[in-house]
C-alpha positions in Angstrom: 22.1 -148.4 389.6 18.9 -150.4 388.7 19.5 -153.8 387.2 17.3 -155.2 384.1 14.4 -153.2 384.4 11.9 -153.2 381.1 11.1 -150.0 380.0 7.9 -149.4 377.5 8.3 -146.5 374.8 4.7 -146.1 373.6 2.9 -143.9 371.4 5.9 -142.8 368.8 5.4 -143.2 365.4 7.4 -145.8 362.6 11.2 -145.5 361.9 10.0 -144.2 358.4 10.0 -140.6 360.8 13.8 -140.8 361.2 12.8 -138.0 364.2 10.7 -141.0 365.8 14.0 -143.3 365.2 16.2 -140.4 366.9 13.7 -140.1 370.0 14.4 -143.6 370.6 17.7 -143.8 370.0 18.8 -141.2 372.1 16.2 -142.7 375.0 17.7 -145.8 375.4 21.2 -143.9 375.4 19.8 -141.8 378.3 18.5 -144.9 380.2 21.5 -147.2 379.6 23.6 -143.8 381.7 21.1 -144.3 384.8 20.0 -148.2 384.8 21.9 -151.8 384.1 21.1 -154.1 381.2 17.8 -152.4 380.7 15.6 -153.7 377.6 12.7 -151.8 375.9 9.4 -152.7 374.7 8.4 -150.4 371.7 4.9 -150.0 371.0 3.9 -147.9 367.9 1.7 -147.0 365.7 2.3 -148.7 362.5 0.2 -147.7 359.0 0.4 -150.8 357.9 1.7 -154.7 358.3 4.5 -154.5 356.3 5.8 -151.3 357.7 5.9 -152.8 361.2 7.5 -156.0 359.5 10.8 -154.0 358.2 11.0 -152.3 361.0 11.0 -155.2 363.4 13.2 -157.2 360.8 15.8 -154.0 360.3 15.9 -153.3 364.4 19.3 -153.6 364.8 19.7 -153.4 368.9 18.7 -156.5 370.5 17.4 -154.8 373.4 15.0 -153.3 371.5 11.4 -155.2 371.1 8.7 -154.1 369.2 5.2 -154.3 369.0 2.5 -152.6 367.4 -0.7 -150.2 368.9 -4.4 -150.8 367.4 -5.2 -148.2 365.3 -7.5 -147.1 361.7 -5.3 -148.6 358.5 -7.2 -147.1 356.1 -10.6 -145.2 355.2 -12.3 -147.9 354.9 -10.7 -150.4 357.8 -13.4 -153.0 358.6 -12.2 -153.4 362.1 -12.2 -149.6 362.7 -15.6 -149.3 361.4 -16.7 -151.9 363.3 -14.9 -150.7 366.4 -16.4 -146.9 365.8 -19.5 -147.4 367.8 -17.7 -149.5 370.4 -15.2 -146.3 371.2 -18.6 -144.6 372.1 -20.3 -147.6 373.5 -17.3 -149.0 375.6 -14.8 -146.2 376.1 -13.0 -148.1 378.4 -12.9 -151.5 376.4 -11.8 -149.7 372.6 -8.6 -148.0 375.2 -7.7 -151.9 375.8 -7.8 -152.6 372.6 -5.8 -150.1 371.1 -3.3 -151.1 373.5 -3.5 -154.2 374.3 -0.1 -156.0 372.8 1.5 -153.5 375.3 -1.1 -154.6 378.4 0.8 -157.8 379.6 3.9 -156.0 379.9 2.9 -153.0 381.7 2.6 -154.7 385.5 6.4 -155.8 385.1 7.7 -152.5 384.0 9.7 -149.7 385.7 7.6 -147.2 383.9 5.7 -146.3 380.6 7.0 -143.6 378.7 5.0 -141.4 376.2 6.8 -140.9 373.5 6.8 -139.2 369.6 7.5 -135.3 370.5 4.5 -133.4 369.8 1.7 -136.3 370.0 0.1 -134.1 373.0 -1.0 -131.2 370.5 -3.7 -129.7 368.0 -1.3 -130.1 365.3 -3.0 -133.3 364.2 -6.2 -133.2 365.5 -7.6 -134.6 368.8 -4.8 -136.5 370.7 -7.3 -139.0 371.7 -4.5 -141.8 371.3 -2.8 -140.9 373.7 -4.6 -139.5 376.6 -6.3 -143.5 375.8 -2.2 -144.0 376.5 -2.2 -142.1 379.6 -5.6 -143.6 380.8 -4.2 -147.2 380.2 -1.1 -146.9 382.4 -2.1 -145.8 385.5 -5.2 -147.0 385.7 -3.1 -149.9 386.3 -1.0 -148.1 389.0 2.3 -147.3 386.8 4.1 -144.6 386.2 3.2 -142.6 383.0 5.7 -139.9 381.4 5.2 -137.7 378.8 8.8 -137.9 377.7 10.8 -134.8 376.1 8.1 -133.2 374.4 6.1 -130.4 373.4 2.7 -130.0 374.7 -0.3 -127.9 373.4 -1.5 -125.6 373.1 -5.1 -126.4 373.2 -7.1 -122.5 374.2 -8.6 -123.1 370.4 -10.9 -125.2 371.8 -11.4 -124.1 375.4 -13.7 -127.1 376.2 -11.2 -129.3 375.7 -8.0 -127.5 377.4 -10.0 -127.5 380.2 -10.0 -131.7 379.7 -6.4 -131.8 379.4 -5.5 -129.8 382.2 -7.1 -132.3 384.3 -5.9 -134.9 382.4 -2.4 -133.7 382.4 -2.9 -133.4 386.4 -3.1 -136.9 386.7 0.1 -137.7 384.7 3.5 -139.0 386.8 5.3 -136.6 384.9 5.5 -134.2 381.7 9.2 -133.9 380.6 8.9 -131.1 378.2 11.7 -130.1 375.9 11.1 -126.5 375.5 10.5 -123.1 377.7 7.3 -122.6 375.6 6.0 -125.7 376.9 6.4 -125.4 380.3 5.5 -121.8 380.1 1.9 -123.0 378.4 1.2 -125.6 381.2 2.0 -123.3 384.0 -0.6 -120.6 382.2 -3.3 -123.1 382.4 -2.2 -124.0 386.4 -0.3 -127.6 385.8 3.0 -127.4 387.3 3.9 -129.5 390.1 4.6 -132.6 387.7 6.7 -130.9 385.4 10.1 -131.1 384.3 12.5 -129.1 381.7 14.6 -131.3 379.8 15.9 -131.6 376.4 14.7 -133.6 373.2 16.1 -136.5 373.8 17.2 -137.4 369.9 20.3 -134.6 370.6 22.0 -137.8 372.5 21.6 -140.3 369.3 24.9 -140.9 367.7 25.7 -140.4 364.5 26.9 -143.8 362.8 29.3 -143.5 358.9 26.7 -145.5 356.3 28.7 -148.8 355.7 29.1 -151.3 352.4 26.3 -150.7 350.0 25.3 -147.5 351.7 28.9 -145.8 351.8 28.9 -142.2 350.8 31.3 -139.4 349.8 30.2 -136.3 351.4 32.0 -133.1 349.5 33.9 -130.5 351.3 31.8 -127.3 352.1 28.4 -128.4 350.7 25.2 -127.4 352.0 22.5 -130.0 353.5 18.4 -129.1 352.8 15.4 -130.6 354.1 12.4 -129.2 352.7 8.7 -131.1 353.3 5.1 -131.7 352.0 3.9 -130.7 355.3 5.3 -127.2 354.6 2.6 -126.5 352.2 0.3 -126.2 355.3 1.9 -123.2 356.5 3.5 -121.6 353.0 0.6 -122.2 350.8 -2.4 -122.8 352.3 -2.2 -126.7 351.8 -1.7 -126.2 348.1 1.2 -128.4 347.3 1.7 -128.0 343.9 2.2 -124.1 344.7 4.6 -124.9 347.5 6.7 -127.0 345.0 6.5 -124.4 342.7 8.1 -122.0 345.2 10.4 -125.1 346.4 12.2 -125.0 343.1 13.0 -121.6 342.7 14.1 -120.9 346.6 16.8 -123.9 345.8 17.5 -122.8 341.8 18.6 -119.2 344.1 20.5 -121.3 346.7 22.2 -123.0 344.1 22.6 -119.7 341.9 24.6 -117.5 344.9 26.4 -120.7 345.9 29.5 -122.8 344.9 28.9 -125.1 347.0 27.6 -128.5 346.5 23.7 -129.1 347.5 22.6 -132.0 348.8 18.4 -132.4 349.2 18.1 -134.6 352.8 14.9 -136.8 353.0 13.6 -137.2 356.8 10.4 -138.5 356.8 9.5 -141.2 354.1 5.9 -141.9 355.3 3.8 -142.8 352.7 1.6 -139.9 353.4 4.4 -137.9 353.8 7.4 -138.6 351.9 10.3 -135.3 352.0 12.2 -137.6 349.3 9.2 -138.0 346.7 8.5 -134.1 347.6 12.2 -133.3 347.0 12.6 -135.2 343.7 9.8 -133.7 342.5 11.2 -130.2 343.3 14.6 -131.4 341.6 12.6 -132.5 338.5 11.5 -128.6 337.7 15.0 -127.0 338.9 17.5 -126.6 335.7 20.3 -127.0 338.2 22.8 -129.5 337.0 23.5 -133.4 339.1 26.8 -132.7 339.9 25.7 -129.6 342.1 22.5 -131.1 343.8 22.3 -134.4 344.6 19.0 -136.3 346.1 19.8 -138.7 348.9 17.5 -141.8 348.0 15.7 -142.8 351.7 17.8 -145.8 352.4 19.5 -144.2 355.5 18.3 -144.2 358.9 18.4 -141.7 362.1 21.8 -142.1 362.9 23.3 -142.3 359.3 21.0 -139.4 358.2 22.3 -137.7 361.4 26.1 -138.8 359.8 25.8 -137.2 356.4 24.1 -134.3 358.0 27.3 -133.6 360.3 29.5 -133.6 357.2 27.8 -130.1 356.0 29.2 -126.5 356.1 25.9 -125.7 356.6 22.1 -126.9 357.2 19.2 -125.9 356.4 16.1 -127.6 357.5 12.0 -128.3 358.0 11.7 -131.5 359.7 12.6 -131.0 363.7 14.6 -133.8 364.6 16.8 -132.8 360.9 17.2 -129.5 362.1 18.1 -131.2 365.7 21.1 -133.9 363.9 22.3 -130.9 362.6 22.5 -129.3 366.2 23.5 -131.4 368.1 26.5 -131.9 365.7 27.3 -128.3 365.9 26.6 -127.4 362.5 25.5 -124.0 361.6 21.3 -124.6 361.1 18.7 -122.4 359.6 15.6 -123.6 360.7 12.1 -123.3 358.5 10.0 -123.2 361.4 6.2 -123.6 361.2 5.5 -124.4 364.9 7.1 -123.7 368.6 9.1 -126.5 367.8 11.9 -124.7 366.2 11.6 -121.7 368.0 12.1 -122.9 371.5 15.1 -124.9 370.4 17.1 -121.5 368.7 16.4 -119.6 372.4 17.3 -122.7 374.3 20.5 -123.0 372.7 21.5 -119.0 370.9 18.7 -117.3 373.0 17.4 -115.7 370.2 15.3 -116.9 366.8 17.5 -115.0 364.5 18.4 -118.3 362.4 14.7 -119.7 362.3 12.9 -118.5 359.1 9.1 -118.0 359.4 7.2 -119.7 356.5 5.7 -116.3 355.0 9.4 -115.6 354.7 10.1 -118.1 353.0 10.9 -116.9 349.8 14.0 -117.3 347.2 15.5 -114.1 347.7 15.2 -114.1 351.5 16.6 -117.6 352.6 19.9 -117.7 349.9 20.4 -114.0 351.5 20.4 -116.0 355.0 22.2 -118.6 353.7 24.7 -116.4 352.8 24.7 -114.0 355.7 25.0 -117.7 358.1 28.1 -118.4 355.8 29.8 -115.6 356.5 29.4 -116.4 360.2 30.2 -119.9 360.0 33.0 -120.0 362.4 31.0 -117.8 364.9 28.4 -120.1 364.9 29.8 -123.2 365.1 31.8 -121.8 368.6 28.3 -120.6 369.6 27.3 -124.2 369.0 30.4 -126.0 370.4 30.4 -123.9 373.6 26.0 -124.7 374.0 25.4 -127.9 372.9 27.1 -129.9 375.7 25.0 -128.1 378.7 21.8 -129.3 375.9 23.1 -133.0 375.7 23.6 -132.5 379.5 20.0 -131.4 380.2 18.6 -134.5 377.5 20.6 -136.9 379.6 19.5 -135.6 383.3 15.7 -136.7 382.6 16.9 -140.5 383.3 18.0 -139.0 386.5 14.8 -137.0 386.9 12.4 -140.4 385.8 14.9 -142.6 388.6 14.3 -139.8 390.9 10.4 -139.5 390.9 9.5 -143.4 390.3 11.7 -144.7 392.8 
């Protein structure tokens, strides 16, 4: 076993993402398995001072260290603006920047892992970040990981896939999470550095909220996670149509159902906040408190991931919600908008029959799935209990995998 090594998680985004908490958590689970006393330098992308502040302040393990990557703060960020021509100018120079609290660390590391999920996409634009990330690392001779995550595709802009597979060439490894992944890479010939695993956030442990935060969970009630992001893929980006439809998919829920609803905030970005989305939704639904109940966003990952595992049933939008709910064998419908979802249901049912597609996502057809994933409760949740140990398995072999191939 390998004693004290540092290990730097870069590239993720602000505990505010509990699915960015949960990566995190259940990586430094997975190392702590394969190496002794090892500590871990976190370098994010914050949005703003204050955000990076709490979560420095609120960090909880002392292993843990954070510091925070370079990046825009806001539309009109003097130092971005000023650095704009310089990214064109001096490539090379605006990479060190972005980077360059984590730069002094890097030579005494074991290894750099890129972390966050899905950074290595389309899904939000140009991952210029992080190939910067990439760049960064082993242009100083260290090992760089793309750790448990999805990856493209990129074919809609061919110029650019042809970029990335000679970028992603060049990379130590690529741990991706799901078949469609690895099955994507090996189409555009990038395979020799690649490595199945699963998301790591299916090792995090779930943790009972304690003093101020205690809860009462009811018997039998049903967990939701809806999203602003949603509105993408149901509505064309109109979100005042996709609350609209919101409320009256959970007024259905609520009307077929006896049980007790509780709406689940995930994300509480401040560009993207599930719990102002939800209470707005609430606010137009004539369903009474006692039945549905908000969770206010005080929780974190692993409490979430604790309430969450007291439901009969889930149903959810964010990943990493749908991925507590998993991993803690409770029966999941999943609202997927992206591969995400998808290659999760096959890795663990092999099949997509509990994923709901967002132009089905309408009131009558997700209570009726509800329902029908009621019925089958028990039958799930042995389908669950019998999987979900060979997934934790998988998650927890990539620390043998990253020993393995850095040495």
């Amino acid at each position: 076993m390998s004693e004290n090594p540092t290990f730097i998680l870069a590239g993720n985004g602000p505990y505010d993402n509990r699915g960015c908490e949960a990566i995190v958590r259940g990586t430094v689970k997975i190392l702590r398995h394969y190496y002794k006393d090892p500590s871990f330098l976190c370098v994010s992308f914050f949005q703003n001072q204050e955000q990076f502040e709490k979560q420095r302040r609120e960090e909880f393990d002392p292993a843990i260290v954070h510091k925070k990557a370079n990046k825009r703060q806001s539309k009109f960020d003097p130092n971005w603006l000023l650095r704009l021509p310089f990214r064109r100018l001096y490539p090379e120079l605006y990479k060190n920047w972005i980077y360059k609290e984590m730069i002094p660390y890097i030579e005494n590391s074991n290894s750099v892992l890129s972390v966050g999920g899905d950074n290595y996409s389309l899904d939000y634009g140009i991952p210029r970040s992080f190939t910067y990330l990439d760049d960064v690392v082993l242009e100083r001779k260290k090992p760089l990981i793309i750790w448990g995550a999805s990856v493209g595709p990129f074919g809609k802009i061919p110029e650019y896939e042809k970029y990335m597979k000679k970028h992603l060439q060049n990379v130590t490894g690529i741990f991706a999470r799901e078949p469609a992944t690895i099955e994507y890479l090996d189409k555009i010939g990038i395979k020799d550095n690649v490595y199945k695993v699963a998301d790591p956030a299916f090792l995090m442990d779930a943790t009972e909220p304690q003093s101020n935060k205690k809860i009462e969970i009811e018997e039998d009630s049903i967990g939701i996670n809806l999203s602003t992001l949603m509105a993408r893929y149901v509505s064309n980006g109109n979100v005042e149509s996709w609350i609209n439809k919101a409320s009256t998919i959970l007024e259905e829920i609520a009307k077929r159902s006896d049980n007790k609803i509780y709406l689940i905030p995930h994300v509480t970005l401040p560009d993207s906040n599930d719990y102002l989305f939800l209470k707005e939704v609430k606010e137009r639904i004539k369903t009474s408190e006692e039945k549905m109940i908000l969770l206010p966003p005080t929780y974190n990952a692993s409490e979430t991931k604790w309430i969450i595992s007291k439901m009969k049933l889930f149903a959810g939008a964010r990943t990493h919600s749908t991925i507590a709910a998993l991993s803690t064998c409770i029966p999941t419908l999943s609202f997927a908008y992206s591969i995400k979802a998808k290659g999760i249901n096959r890795d663990i049912f092999g099949h997509e029959d509990y994923c709901l597609n967002p132009e089905k996502l309408n009131p009558e057809i997700v209570a009726k799935k509800i329902e029908s994933m009621l019925e089958k409760e028990n039958e799930i949740r042995a389908e669950l209990k019998a999987a979900i140990p060979k997934i934790e398995n998988e998650a927890l072999l990539a620390g043998k995998t990253l020993m393995k191939i850095t040495g």
